[in-house]
C-alpha positions in Angstrom: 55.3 -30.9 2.5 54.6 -30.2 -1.1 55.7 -31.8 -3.9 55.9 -29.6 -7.0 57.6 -29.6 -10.0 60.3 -26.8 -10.6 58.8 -23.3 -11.3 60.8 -23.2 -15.0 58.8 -26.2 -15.9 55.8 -24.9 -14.9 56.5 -21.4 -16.4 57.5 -23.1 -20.2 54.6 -25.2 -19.8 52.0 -22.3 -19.1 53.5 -20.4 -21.7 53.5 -22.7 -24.6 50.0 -24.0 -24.0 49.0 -20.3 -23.9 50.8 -19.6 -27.3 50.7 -22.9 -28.1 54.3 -22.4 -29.9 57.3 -23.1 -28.2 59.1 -20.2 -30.6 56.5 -17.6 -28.9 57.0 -19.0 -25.2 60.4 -19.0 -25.8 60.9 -15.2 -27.0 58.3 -14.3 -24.0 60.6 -16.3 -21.5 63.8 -15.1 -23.4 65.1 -18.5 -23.6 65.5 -20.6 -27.1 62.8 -22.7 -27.9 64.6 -26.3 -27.2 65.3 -24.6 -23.5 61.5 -24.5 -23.6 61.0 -28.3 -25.1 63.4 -29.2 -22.6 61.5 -27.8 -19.6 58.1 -29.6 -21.3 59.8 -32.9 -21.4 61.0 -32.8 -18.0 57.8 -31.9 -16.7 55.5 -34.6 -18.8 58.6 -37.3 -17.1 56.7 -35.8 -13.9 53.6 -36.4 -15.1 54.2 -39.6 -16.5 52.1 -38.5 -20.0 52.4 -36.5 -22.8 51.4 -32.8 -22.5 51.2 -31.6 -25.8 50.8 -33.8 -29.6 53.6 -32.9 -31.8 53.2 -33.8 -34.7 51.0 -33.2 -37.0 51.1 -29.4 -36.6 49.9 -26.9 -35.1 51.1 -27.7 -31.2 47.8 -28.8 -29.5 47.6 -30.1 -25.7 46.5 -33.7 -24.9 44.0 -34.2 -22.6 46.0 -33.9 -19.9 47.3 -31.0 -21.1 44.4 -29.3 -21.1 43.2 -30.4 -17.7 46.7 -28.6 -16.8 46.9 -26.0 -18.1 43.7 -23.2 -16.9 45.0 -24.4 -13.4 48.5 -23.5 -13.9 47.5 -20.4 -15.8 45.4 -19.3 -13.0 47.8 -20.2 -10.1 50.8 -18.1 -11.6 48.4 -15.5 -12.4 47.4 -15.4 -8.6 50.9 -15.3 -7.6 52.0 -12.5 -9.8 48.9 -10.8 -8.7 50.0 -11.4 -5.2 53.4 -10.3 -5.4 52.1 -6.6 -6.6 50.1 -6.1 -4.3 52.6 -7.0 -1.8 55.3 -5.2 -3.6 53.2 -2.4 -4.1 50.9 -1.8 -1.0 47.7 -2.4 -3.4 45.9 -3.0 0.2 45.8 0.5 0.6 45.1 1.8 -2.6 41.4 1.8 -4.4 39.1 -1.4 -5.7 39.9 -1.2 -9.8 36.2 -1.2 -11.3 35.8 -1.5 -14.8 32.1 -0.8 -16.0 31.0 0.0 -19.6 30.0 3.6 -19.7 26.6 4.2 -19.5 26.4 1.9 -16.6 29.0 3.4 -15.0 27.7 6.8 -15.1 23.7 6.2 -15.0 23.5 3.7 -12.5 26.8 3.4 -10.4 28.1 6.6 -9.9 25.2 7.8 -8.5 25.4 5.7 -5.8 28.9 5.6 -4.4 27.9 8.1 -1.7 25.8 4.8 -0.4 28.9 3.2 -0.9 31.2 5.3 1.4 28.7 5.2 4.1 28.6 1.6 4.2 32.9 1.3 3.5 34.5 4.4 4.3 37.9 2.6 4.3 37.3 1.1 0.9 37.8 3.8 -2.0 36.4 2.8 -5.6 38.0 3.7 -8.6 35.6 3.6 -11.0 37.1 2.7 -14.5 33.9 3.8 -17.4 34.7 1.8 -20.2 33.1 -0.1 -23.3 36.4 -1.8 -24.1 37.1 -5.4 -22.2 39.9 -4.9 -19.7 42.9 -7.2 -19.4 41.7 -8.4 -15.5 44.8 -10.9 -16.0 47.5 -7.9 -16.6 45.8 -6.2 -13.6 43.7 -3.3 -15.8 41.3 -3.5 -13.0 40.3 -5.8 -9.8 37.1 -6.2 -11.1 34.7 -5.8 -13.6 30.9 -5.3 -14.3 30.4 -7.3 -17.6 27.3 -7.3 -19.6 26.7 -10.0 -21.9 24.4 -12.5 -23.3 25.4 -15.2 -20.6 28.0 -15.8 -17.6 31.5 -15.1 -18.4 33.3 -18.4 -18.3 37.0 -17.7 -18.1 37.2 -15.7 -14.6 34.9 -16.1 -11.2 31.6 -14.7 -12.0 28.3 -14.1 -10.8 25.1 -12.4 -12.2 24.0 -9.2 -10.6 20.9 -9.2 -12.9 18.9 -8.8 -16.2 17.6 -6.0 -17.9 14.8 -4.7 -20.1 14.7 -2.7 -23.1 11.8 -0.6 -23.7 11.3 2.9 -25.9 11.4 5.7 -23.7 10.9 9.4 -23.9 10.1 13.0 -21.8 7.5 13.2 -20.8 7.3 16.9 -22.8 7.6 15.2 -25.7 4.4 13.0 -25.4 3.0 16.5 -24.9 3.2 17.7 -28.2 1.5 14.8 -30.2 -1.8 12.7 -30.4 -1.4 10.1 -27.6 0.3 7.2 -28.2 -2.1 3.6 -28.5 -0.1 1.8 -30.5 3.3 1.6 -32.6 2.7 3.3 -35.3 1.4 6.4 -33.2 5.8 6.6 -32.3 6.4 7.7 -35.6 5.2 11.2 -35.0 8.3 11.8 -32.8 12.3 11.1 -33.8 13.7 8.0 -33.2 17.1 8.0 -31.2 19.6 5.7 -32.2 22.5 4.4 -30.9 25.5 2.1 -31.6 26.1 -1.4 -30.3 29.4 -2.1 -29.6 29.3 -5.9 -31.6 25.4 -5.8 -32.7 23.3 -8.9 -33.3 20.3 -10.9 -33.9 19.5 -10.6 -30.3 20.6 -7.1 -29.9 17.6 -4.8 -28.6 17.3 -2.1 -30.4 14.7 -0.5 -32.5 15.5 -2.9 -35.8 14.2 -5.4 -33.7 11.3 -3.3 -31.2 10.1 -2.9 -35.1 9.9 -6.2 -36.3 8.5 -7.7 -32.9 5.8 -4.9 -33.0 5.2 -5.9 -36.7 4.7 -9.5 -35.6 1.7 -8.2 -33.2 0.4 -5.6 -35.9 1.2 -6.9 -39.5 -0.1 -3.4 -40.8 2.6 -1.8 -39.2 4.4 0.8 -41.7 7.9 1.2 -42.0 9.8 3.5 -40.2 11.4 6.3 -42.1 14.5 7.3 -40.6 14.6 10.9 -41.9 13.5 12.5 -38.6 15.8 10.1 -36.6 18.9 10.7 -34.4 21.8 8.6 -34.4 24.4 8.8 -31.8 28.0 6.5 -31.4 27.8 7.0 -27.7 24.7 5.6 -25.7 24.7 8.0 -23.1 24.2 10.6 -25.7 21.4 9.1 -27.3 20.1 9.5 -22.9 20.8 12.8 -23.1 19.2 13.3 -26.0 15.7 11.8 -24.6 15.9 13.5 -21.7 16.2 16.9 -23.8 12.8 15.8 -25.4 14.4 15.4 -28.4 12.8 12.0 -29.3 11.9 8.1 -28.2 15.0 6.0 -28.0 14.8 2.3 -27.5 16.4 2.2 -23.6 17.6 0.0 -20.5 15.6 -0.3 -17.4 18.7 -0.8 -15.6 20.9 2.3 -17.2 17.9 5.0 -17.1 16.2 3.7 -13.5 16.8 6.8 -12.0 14.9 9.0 -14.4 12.1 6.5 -15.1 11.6 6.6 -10.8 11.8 10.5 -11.3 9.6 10.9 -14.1 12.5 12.7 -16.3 11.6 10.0 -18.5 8.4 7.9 -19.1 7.6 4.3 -21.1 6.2 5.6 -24.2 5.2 1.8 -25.3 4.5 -1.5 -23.5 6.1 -3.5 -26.0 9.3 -4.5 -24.4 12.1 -6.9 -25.7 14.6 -9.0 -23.0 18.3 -7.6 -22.3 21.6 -9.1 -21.0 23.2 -10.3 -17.6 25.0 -7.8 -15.7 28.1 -10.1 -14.3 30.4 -9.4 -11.6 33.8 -10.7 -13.0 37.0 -11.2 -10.8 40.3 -13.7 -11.0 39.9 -16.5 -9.1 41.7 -16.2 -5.5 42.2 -12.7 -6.3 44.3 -11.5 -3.2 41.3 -8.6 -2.5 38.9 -11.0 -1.9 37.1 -10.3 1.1 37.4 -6.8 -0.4 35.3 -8.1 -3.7 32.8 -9.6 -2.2 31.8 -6.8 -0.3 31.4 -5.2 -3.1 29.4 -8.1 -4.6 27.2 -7.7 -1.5 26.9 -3.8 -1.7 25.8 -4.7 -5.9 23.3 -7.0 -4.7 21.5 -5.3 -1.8 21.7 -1.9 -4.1 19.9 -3.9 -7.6 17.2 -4.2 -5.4 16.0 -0.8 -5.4 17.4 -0.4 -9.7 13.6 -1.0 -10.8 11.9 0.5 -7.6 
């Protein structure tokens, strides 16, 4: 039989580590905050040890705190999650996918007929997003991340990598003198588009120049008069595909047309891209559902590059 400590407890506990304010626990609880310090005390008598250090402010958790609390904050997360689905008869409905946009419509959509074949009693709902979904507040079931390395705060696995090369129709290559080297791309636009939180690291054509440079120190600078700037990456696509210039690309996001010759490499020089991660809560009820899912991902990145 288990022992456990009452659920308040453990819900004022989980709530004030998370806000790490017994004020803001107490006004999400709807209880004042000595109800709240009362509940904590109670359960560090449990515990035999201190939870959280008082004084001096802020609130921080001890050690043991912290060794609590993501356990705590995962099993009540599982529960709630659990309930709904329950409550609601999420069984039936269709696996939440959150992807960011371009992967969503580039390299996903395109294959959820293979999808359906393999898991006709498994809808998708695919969710085409560059914004981070709540996967706590139940936004989604799960989500295709793509970062610089694993996701740490949920169950995650890489799917894989990509690479970032420029790109272009092959129309375009058409109308100029062949291409040899880098400064032979600056007879054609550039196509820009935005990062959603640009970096050092970010590959894009800032840093396809400066790499390129390092080879060829005669290099010129670009002039950006010609170029074409776009907010939304699967315009700047669209846009190379049109023939309208060279745009610094994913092998991942524009696989298809690279395989179909819509679009050809229009330079060797290539610069290294970020994880695609397959993000889900821990002892998410859909489980077996998930990792299906996982599977299907998996099998299907083999042929992304082919």
């Amino acid at each position: 039989m288990r022992k456990l400590p009452p659920l308040s407890s453990l819900r004022a506990f989980e709530a004030a580590a998370r806000h790490l304010s017994f004020q803001q626990a107490g006004a999400e609880l709807g209880v004042t905050p000595t109800a709240i310090s009362h509940q904590i005390r109670l359960l560090e008598e449990i515990c035999k040890r201190p939870l959280f250090r008082r004084r001096p402010r802020p609130l921080q958790l001890t050690r043991a705190g912290e060794r609590l609390f993501p356990v705590l904050r995962d099993g009540l997360d599982a529960f709630a999650l659990a309930v709904a689905t329950v409550s609601t008869g999420a069984e039936q409905r269709p696996l939440r996918v959150t992807t960011p946009n371009a992967f969503a419509s580039r390299w996903l959509v395109p294959r959820l007929p293979q999808w359906r074949e393999a898991h006709p009693e498994v809808p998708l709902e695919v969710i085409g997003t560059d914004a981070v979904l709540d996967l706590r507040a139940g936004d989604a079931d799960v989500a295709i991340r793509y970062a610089r390395s694993m996701p740490v705060e949920f169950t995650a696995q890489e799917m894989f990598r990509d690479t970032f090369f420029p790109v272009c129709s092959p129309a375009l290559l058409e109308k100029g003198r062949p291409i040899r080297r880098a400064a032979d791309l600056l007879q054609h636009p550039l196509v820009h588009f935005d990062w959603l939180k640009p970096g050092p690291e970010t590959p894009n054509w800032r840093r396809w120049w400066a790499t390129a440079r390092s080879v060829d120190p005669d290099l010129p600078e670009p002039v950006e008069v010609w170029d074409l700037s776009f907010r939304e990456e699967l315009h700047a696509i669209e846009a190379v595909i049109a023939g309208q210039g060279v745009a610094i690309c994913s092998d991942v996001v524009v696989g298809r047309e690279l395989r179909s010759g819509a679009l050809v490499k229009a330079h060797d020089l290539s610069l290294p891209g970020f994880g695609f991660y397959l993000v889900h809560l821990p002892n998410h009820p859909r489980q077996p559902i998930i990792a299906a899912f996982s599977a299907w991902i998996k099998s299907s990145s083999k042929t992304c590059r082919q």
